[in-house]
C-alpha positions in Angstrom: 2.7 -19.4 -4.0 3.6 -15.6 -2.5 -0.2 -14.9 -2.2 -1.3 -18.1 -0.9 1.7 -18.3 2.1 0.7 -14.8 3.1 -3.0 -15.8 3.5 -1.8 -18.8 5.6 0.2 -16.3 7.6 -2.5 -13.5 7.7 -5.7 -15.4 8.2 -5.0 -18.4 9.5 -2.5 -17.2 12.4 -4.3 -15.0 13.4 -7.8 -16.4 14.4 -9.6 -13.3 15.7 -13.1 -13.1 14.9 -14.2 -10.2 12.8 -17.1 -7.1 14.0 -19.2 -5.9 10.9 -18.4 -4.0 8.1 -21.0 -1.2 9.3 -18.3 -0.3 12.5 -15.7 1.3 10.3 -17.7 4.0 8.2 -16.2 6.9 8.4 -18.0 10.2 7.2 -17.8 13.8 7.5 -15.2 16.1 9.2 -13.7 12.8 10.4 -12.5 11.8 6.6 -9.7 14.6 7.2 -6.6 14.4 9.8 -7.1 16.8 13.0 -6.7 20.8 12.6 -6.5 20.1 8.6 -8.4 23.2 8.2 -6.0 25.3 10.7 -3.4 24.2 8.1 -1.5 26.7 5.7 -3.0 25.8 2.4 -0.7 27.5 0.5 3.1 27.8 0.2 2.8 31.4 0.6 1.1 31.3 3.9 3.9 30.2 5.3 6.2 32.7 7.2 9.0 34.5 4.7 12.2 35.8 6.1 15.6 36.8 4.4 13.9 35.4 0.8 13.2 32.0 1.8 9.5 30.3 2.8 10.8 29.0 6.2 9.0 25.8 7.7 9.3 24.5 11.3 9.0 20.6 10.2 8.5 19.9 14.2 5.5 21.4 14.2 2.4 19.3 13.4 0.6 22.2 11.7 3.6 23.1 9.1 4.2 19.6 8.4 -0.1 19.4 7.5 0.5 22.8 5.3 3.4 20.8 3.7 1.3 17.5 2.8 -2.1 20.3 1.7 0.1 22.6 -0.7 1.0 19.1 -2.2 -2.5 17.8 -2.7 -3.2 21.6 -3.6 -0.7 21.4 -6.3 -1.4 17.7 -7.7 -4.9 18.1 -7.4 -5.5 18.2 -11.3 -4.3 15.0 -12.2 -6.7 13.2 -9.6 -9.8 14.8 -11.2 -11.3 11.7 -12.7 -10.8 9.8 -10.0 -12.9 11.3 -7.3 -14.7 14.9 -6.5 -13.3 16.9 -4.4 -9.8 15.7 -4.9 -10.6 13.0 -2.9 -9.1 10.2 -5.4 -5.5 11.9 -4.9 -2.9 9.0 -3.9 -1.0 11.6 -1.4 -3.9 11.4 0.9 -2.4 8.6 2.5 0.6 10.5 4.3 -1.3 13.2 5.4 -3.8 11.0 7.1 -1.5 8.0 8.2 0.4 11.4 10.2 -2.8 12.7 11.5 -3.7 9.0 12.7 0.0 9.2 14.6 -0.7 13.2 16.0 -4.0 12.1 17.3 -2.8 8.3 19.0 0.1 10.6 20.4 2.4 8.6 18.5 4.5 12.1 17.8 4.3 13.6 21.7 8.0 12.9 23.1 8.2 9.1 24.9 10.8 9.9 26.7 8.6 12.3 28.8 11.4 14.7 29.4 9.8 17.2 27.6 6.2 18.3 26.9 6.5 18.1 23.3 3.3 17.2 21.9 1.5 17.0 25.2 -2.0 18.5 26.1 -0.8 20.3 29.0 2.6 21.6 27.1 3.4 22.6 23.3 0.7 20.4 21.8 1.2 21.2 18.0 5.1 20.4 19.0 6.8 17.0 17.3 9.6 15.3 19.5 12.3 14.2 17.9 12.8 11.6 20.2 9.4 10.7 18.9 10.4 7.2 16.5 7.2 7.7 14.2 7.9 12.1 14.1 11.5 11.2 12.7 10.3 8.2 10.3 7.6 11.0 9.0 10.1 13.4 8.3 11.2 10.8 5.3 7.4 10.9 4.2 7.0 14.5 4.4 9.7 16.9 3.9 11.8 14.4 1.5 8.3 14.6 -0.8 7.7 17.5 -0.7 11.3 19.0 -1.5 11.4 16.1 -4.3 8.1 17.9 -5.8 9.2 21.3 -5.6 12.7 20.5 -7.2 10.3 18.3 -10.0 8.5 21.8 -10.5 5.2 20.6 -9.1 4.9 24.1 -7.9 6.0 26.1 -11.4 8.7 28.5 -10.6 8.5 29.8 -6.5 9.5 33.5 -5.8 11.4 31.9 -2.8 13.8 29.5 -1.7 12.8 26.7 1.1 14.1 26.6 4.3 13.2 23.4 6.9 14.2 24.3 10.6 15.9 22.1 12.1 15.2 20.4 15.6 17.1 20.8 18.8 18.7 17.7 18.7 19.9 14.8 15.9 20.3 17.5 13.8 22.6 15.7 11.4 19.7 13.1 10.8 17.9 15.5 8.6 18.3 17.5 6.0 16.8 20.9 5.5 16.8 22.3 1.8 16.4 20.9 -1.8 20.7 21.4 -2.1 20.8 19.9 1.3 18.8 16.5 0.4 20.0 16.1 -3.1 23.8 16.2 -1.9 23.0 13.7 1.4 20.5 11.3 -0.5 20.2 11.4 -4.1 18.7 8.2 -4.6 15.5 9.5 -2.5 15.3 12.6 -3.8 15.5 11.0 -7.1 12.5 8.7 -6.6 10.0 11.6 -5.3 11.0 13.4 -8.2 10.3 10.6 -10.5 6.7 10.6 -9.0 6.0 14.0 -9.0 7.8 14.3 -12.6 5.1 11.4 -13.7 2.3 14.0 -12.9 4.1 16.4 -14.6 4.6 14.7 -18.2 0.9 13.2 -18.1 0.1 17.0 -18.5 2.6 18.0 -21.4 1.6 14.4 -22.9 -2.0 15.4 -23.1 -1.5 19.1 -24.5 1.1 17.9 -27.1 -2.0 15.3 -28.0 -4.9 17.5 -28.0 -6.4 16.3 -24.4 -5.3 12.9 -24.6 -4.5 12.2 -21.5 -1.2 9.2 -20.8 -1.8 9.8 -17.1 -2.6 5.6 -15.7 -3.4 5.2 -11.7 -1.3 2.3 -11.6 1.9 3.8 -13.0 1.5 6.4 -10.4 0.8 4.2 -7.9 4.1 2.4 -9.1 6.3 5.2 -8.6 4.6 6.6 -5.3 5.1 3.4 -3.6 8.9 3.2 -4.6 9.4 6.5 -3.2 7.5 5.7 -0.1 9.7 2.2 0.4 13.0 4.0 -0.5 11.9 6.8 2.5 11.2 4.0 4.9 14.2 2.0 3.9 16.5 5.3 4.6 15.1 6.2 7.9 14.8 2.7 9.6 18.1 2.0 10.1 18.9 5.9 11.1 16.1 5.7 13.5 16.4 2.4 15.3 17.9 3.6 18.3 14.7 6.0 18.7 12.5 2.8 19.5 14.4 2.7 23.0 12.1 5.3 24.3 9.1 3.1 23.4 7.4 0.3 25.3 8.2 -3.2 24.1 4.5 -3.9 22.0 4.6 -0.3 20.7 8.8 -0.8 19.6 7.4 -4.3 17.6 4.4 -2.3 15.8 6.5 0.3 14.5 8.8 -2.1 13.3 6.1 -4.7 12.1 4.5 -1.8 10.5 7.3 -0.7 8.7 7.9 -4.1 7.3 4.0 -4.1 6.3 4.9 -1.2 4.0 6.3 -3.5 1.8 4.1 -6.0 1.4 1.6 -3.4 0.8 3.3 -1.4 -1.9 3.9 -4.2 -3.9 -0.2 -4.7 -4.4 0.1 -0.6 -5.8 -2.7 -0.3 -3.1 -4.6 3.1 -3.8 -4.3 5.8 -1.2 -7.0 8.0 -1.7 -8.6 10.2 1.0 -11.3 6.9 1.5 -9.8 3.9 1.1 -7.0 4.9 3.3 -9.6 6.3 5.7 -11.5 2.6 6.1 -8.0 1.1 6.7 -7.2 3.8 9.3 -9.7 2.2 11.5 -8.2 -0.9 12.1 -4.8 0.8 13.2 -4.2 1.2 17.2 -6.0 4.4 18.6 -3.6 4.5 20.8 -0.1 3.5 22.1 0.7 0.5 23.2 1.8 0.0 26.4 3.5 -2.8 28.5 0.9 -5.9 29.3 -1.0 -5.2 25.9 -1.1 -9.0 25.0 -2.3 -9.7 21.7 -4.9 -11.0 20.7 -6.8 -9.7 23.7 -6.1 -6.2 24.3 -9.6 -5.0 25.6 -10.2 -1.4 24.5 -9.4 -2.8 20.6 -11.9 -4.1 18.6 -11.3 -7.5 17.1 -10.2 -6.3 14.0 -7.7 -3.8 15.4 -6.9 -7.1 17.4 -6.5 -9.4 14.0 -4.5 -6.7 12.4 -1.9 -6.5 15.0 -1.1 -10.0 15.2 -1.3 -10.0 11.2 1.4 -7.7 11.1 3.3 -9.1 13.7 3.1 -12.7 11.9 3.8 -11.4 8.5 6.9 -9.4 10.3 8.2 -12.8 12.0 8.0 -15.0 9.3 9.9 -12.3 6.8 12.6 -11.9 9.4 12.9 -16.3 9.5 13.2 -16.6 6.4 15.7 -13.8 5.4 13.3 -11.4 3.1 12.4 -14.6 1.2 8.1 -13.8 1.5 8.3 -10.7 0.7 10.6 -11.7 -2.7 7.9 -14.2 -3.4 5.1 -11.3 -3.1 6.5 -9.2 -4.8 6.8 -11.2 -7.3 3.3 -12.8 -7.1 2.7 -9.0 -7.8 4.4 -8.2 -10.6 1.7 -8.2 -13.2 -1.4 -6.3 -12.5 -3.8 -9.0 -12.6 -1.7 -10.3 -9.4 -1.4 -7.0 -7.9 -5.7 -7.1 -8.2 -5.4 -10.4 -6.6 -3.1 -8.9 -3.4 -5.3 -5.2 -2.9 -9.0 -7.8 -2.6 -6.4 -9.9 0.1 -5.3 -7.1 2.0 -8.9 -5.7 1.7 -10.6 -8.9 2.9 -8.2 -9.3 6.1 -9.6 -7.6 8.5 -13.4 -8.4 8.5 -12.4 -12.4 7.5 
């Protein structure tokens, strides 16, 4: 029943015809988020000062080093699954935070600074900026959950996350910091990352054997991702002032998507995530977008906007109840199979 009222809110609310298959190949340099290769790749690139490895997480290019020394250091466990790394789950964040750098999702709204701005500190991430702060959860809490996990072996240095000008007590800024202010966060990232880690003991203890399954990652990655989106919405919500009406509803419609999405243990890799990029906004939106009809969107970017604003409704109505239903609809895997060929079918029905 969870699968078949989300397709009735989905597809059939949502009417918008679909373009061809052909219109969202993606290929080449474009697979990767913007200045990926201007990145540090390496946690010792990264500035050093009084013993620590600082990192200025309000700067788009330290937070892309941050999401590349993960995929650096997990590439291993992805091998069968893709050359290149290119099967490794974390691709997701790095790209869904390129998607919100390029869209100017992370410039300051408030436009009393020119944070993030072509004509000011480009490379600079507000935070006044709702979808910068929300990333911070999906970013720094990861990667501080890996290092603690020992995804990195034994570092010569301690980390140290700057902290931004303002909302300071929103954050935290160390893997001392974040274990004493959110446990329960730092305890789910660790859990991913520690997954990774035993697959590898498992498999030398067994003479090659690997124990490592995609699904169980995927299990654990999308409970830490959830738990970092449950965290910072509330914290956050005052934030979606500085945004224009249809642009406050899509963060918060895509928020709730999360959800719905995890529960499927949809796989992130560098080009499934890439396909599903393309339907997203390419830019902000704006007062007088009016969906289904905004003009410079293709249909399916149309179609996926007034999905997840349906889905978001209809959740809200009926107190959480659909998305109890999915998940539960998705708790075996031949129902979580069921929910990734939905989700994959939506936007070109």
């Amino acid at each position: 029943f969870g699968i078949h009222a989300l397709l009735v809110l989905t597809v059939t609310l949502s009417p918008v015809p679909a373009a061809a298959q052909g219109e969202t190949d993606v290929t080449g340099e474009d697979l990767y988020p913007p200045l990926w290769d201007l990145a540090p790749g390496n946690l010792l690139d990264f500035p050093v000062k009084d013993n620590k490895i600082v990192i200025s997480a309000w700067n788009y290019q330290d937070r892309l080093g941050v999401y590349k020394s993960l995929l650096s250091a997990s590439a291993k466990y992805f091998d069968a699954f893709g050359p290149q790394n290119s099967g490794n789950i974390l691709w997701g964040l790095p790209l869904q935070h390129g998607w919100q750098f390029h869209t100017g999702r992370l410039a300051d709204p408030s436009g009393v600074t020119s944070c993030g701005y072509e004509n000011g500190e480009l490379l600079c991430q507000s935070v006044r900026s709702w979808w910068s702060c929300m990333n911070y959860y999906l970013s720094i809490i990861p990667f501080l959950g890996a290092v603690e996990a020992g995804l990195f072996g034994q570092l010569p240095y301690e980390i140290e996350i700057l902290p931004p000008e303002e909302q300071k007590d929103d954050f935290c800024y160390s893997v001392k910091d974040c274990w004493s202010r959110m446990p329960k966060l730092m305890d789910d990232w660790k859990a991913f990352f520690e997954y990774l880690l035993s697959t590898e003991r498992k498999a030398v203890s067994s003479a090659g054997l690997s124990s490592f399954k995609l699904d169980d990652a995927l299990g654990l990655m999308w409970q830490a991702h959830t738990s970092s989106i449950a965290y910072a919405l509330p914290k956050f919500h005052d934030s979606l002032k500085y945004l224009s009406d249809p642009e406050a509803n899509f963060g918060e419609d895509w928020a709730n998507a999360v959800d719905f999405i995890a529960a499927t243990h949809f796989s992130t890799d560098l080009l499934t995530t890439n396909v599903f990029q393309a339907f997203l906004p390419q830019r902000m939106l704006v007062e007088g977008d009016v969906l289904p009809s905004i003009s410079d969107f293709s249909p399916e970017q149309n179609k996926v906007l007034v999905s997840l604003r349906a889905l978001h409704k209809v959740n809200k109505v009926t107190g959480g109840l659909l998305l109890k239903m999915w998940q539960k609809a998705m708790s075996t895997e031949a129902g979580r199979k069921m929910g990734r060929k939905l989700i994959e079918s939506l936007p070109l029905s």
